[in-house]
N, CA, C and O of each residue as an XYZ file, in Angstrom:
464
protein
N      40.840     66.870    -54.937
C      42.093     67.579    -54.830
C      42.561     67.514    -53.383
O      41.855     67.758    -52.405
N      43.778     67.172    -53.371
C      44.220     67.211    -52.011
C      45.053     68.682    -51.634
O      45.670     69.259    -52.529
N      45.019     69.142    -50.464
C      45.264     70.535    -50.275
C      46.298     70.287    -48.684
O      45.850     69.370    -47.997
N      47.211     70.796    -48.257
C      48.578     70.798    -47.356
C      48.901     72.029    -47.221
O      49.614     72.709    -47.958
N      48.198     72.408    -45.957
C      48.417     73.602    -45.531
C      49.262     73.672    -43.925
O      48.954     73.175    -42.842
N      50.370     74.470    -44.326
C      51.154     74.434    -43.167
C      52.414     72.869    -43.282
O      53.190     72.491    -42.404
N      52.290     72.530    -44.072
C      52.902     70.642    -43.987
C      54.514     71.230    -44.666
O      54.795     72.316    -45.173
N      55.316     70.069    -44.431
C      56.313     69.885    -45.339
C      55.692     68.772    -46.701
O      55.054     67.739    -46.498
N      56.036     69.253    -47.900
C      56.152     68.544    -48.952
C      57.151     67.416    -48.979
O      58.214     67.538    -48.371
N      56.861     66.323    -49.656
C      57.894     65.686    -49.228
C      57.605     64.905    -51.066
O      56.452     64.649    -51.413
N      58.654     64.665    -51.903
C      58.915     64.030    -52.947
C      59.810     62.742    -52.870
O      60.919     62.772    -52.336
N      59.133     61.309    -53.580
C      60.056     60.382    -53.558
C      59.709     59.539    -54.848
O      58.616     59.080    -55.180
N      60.943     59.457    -55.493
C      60.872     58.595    -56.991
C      61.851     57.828    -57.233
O      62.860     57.753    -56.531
N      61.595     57.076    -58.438
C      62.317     55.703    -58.456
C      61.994     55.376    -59.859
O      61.044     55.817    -60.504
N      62.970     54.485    -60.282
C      62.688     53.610    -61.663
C      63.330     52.132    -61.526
O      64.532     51.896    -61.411
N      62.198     51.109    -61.564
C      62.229     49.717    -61.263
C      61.766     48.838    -62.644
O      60.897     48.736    -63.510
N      62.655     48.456    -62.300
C      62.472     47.076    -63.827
C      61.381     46.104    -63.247
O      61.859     45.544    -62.260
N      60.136     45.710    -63.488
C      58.967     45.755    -63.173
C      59.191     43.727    -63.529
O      58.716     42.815    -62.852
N      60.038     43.617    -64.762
C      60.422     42.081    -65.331
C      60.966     42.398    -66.430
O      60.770     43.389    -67.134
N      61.736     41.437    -66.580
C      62.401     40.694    -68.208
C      62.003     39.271    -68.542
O      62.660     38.345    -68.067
N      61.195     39.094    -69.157
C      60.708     37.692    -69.558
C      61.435     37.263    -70.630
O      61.647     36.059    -70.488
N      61.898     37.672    -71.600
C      62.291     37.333    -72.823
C      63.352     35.874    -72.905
O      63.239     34.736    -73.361
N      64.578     36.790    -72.064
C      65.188     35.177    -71.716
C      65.459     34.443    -71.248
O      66.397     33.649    -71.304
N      63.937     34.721    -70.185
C      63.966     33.118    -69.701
C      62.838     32.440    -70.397
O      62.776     31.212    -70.334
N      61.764     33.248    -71.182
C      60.917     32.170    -71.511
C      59.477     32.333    -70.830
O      58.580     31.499    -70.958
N      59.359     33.693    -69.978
C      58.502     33.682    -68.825
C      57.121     33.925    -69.721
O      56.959     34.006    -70.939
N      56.243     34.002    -68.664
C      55.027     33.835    -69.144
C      54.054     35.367    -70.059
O      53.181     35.386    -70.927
N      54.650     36.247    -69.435
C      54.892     38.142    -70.155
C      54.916     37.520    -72.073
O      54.202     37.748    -73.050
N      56.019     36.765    -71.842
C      56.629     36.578    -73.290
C      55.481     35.483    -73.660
O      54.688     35.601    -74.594
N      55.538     34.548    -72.874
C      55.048     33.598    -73.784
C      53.316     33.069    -73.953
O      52.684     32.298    -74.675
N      53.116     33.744    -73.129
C      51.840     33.831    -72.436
C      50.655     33.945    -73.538
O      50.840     34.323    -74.694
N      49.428     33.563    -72.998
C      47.954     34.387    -73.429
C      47.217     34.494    -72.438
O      47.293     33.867    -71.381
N      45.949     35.858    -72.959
C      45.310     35.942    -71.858
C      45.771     36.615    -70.777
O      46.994     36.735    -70.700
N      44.973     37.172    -69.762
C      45.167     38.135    -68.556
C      46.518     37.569    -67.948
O      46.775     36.374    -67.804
N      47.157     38.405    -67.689
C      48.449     38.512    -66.690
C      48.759     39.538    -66.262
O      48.544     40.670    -66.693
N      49.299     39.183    -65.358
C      49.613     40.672    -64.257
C      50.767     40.168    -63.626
O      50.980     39.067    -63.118
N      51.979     41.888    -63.834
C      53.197     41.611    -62.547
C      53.108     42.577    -61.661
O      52.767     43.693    -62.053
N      53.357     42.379    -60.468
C      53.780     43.630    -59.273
C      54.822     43.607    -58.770
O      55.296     42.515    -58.460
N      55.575     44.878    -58.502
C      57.057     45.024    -57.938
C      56.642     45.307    -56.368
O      55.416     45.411    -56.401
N      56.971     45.436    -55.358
C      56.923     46.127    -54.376
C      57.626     47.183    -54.235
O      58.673     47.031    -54.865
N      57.566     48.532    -53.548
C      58.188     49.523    -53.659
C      57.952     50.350    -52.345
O      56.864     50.902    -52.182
N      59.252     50.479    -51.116
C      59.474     51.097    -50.209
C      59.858     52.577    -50.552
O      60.690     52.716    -51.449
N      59.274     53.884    -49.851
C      60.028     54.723    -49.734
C      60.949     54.949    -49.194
O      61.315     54.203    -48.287
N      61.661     56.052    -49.546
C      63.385     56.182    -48.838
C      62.955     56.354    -47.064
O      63.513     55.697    -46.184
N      61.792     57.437    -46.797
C      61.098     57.437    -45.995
C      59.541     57.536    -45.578
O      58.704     57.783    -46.446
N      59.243     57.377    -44.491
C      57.673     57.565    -44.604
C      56.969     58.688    -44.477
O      57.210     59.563    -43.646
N      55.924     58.708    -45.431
C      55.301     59.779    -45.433
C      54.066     60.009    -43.967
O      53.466     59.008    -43.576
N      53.875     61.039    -43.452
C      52.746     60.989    -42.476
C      51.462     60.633    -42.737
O      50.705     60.223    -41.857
N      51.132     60.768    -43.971
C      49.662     60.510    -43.898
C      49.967     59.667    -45.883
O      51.137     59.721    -46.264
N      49.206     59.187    -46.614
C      48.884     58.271    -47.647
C      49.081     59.207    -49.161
O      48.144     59.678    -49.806
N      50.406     59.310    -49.474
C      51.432     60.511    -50.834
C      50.380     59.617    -51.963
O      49.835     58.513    -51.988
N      50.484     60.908    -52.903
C      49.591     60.665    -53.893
C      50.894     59.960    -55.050
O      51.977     60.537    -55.152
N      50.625     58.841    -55.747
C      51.580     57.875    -56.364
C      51.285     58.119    -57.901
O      50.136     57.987    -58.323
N      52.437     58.513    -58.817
C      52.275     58.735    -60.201
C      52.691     57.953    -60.493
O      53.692     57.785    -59.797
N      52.520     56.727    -61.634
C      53.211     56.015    -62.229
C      53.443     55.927    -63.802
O      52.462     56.389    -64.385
N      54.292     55.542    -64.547
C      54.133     55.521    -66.145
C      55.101     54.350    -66.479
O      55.675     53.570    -65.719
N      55.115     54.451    -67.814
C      56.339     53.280    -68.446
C      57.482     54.539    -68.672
O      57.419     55.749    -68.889
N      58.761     53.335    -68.456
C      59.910     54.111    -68.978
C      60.703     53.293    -69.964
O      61.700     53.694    -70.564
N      60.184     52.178    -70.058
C      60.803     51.157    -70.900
C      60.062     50.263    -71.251
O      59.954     49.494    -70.295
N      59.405     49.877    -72.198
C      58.544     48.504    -72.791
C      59.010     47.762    -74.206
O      58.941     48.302    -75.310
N      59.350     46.827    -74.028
C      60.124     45.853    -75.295
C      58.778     45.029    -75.374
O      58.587     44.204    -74.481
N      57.923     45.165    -76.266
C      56.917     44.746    -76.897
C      57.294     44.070    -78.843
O      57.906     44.493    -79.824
N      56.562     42.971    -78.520
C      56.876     42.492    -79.717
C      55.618     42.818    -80.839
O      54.444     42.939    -80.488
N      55.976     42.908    -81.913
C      55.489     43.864    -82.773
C      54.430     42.718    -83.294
O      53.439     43.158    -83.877
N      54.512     41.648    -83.181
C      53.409     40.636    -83.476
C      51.852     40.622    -83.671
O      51.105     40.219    -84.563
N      51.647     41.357    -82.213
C      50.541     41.419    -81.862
C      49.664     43.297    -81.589
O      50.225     44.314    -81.997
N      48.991     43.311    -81.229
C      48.422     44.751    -80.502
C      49.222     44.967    -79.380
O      49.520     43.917    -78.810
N      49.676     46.003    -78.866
C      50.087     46.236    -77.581
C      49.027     47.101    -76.708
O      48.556     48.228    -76.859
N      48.870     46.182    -75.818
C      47.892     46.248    -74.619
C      48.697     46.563    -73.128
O      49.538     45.717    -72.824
N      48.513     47.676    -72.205
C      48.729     47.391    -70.816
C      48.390     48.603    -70.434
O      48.356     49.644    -71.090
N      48.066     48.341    -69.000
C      47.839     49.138    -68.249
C      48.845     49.268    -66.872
O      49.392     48.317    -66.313
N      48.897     50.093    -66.646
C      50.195     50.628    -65.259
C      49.560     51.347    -64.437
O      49.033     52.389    -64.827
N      49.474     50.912    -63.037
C      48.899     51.794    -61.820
C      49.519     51.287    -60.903
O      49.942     50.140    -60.763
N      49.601     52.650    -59.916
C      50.162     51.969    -58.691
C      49.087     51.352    -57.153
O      48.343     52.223    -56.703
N      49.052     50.368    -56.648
C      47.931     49.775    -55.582
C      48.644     49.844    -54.554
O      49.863     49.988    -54.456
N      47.826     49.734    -53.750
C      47.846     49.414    -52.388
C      49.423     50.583    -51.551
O      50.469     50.368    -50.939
N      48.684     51.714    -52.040
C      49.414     53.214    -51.455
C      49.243     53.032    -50.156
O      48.139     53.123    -49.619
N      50.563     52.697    -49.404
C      50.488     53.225    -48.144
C      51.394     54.747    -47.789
O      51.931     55.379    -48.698
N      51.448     55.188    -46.330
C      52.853     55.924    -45.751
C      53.834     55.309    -46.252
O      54.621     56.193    -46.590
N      54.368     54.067    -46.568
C      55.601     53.232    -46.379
C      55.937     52.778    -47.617
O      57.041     52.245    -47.728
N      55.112     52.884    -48.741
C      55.232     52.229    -50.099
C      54.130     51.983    -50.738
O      53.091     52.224    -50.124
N      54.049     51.534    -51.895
C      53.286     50.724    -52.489
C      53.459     49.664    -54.003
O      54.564     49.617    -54.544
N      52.488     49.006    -54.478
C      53.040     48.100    -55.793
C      52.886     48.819    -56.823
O      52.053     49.719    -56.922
N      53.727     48.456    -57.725
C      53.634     48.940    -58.937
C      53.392     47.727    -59.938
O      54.233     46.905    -60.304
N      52.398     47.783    -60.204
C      51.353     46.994    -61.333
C      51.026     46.983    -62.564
O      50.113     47.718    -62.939
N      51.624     46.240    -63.363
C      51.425     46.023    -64.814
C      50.650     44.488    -65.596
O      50.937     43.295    -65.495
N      49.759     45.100    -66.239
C      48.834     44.290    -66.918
C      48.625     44.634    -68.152
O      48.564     45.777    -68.604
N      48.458     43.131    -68.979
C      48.436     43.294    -70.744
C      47.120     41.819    -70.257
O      46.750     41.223    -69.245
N      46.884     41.832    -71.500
C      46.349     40.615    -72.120
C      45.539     40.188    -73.507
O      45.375     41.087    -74.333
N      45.166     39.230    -73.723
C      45.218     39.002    -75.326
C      46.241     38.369    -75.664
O      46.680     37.492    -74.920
N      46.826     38.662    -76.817
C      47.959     37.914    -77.331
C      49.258     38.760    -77.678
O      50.118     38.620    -78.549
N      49.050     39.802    -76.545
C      49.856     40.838    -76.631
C      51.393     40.409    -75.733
O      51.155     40.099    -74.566
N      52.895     40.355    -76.123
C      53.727     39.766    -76.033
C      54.870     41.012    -75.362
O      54.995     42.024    -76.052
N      55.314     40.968    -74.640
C      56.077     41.293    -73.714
C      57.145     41.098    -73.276
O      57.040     40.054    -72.632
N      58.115     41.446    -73.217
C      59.865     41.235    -73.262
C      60.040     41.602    -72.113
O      60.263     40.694    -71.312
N      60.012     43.088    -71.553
C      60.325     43.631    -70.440
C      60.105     44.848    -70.472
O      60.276     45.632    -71.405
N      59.461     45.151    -68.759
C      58.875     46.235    -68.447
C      59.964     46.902    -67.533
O      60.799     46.211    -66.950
N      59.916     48.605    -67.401
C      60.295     49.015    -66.570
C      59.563     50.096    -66.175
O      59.275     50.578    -67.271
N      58.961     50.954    -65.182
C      58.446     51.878    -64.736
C      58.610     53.071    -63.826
O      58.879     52.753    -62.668
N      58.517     54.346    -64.060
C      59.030     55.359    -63.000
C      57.810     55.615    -62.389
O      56.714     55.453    -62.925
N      58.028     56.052    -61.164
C      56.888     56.241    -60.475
C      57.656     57.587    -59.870
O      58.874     57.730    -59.977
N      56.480     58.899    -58.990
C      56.731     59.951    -58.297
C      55.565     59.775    -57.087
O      54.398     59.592    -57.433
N      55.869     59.828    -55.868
C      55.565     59.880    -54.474
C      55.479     60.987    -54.140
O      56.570     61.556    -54.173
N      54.132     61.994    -53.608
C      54.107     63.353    -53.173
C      53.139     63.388    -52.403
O      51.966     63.089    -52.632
N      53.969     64.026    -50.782
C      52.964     64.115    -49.770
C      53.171     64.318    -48.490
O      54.387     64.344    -48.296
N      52.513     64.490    -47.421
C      53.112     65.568    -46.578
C      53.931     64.547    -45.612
O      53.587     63.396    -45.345
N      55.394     65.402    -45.027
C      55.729     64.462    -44.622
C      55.796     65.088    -43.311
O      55.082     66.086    -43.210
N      56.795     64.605    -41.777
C      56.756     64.873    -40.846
C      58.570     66.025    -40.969
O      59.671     65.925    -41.511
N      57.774     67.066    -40.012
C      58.938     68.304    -40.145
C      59.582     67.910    -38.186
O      58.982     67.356    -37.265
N      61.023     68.523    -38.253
C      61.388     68.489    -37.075
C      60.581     69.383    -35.405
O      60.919     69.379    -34.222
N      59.499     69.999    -36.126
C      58.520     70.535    -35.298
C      57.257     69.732    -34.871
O      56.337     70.104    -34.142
N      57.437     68.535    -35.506
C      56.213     68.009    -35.592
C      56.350     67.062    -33.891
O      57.421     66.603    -33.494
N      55.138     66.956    -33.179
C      55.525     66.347    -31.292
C      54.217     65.299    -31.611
O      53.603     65.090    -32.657
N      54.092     64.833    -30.479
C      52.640     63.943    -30.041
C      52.739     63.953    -28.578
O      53.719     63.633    -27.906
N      51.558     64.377    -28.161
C      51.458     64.598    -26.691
C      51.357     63.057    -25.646
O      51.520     62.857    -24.443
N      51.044     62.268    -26.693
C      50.605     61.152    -25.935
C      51.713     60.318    -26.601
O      51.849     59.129    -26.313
């Protein structure tokens, strides 16, 4: 559990179309086997120290063919951003992803100095 005592809270969210494979033919759609996409994702601003990153689906066009398989997490959390990551595999078929994510964490207040 992370605990912020004395901090400003600071909230930042977004919803990013992650891909559309369908018409072009891409590999989501046409694919087998492990695949993976990542978006990159800047905050509006930076957080002071490493915001805890929620992610989910907000949109998945899955074709009814197969099992639907994926997993969604967000990597490589910095202050400044991080990816948002989606993975299926098998023969599980994929049109287009989109994902919301929520950013929470302490940020820098107009009191905040550095001596050095």
């Amino acid at each position: 559990m992370r605990k912020y005592v004395g901090s400003m809270i600071g909230v930042d969210q977004g919803n990013e179309e992650v891909f559309s494979d369908f018409a072009a033919g891409g590999e989501m759609w046409t694919g087998h086997g492990s695949r993976e996409r990542r978006k990159t994702v800047s905050f509006a601003e930076s957080f002071r120290s490493v915001p805890s990153v929620q992610v989910s689906l907000s949109l998945w066009d899955m074709d009814q063919g197969a099992n639907v398989r994926a997993e969604v997490v967000a990597d490589k959390v910095s202050e400044t951003g991080f990816e948002l990551v989606f993975r299926t595999w098998s023969d599980t078929r994929v049109a287009r992803v989109r994902m919301s994510w929520m950013a929470i964490g302490e940020v820098r207040s107009e009191d905040d100095w550095d001596l050095y």
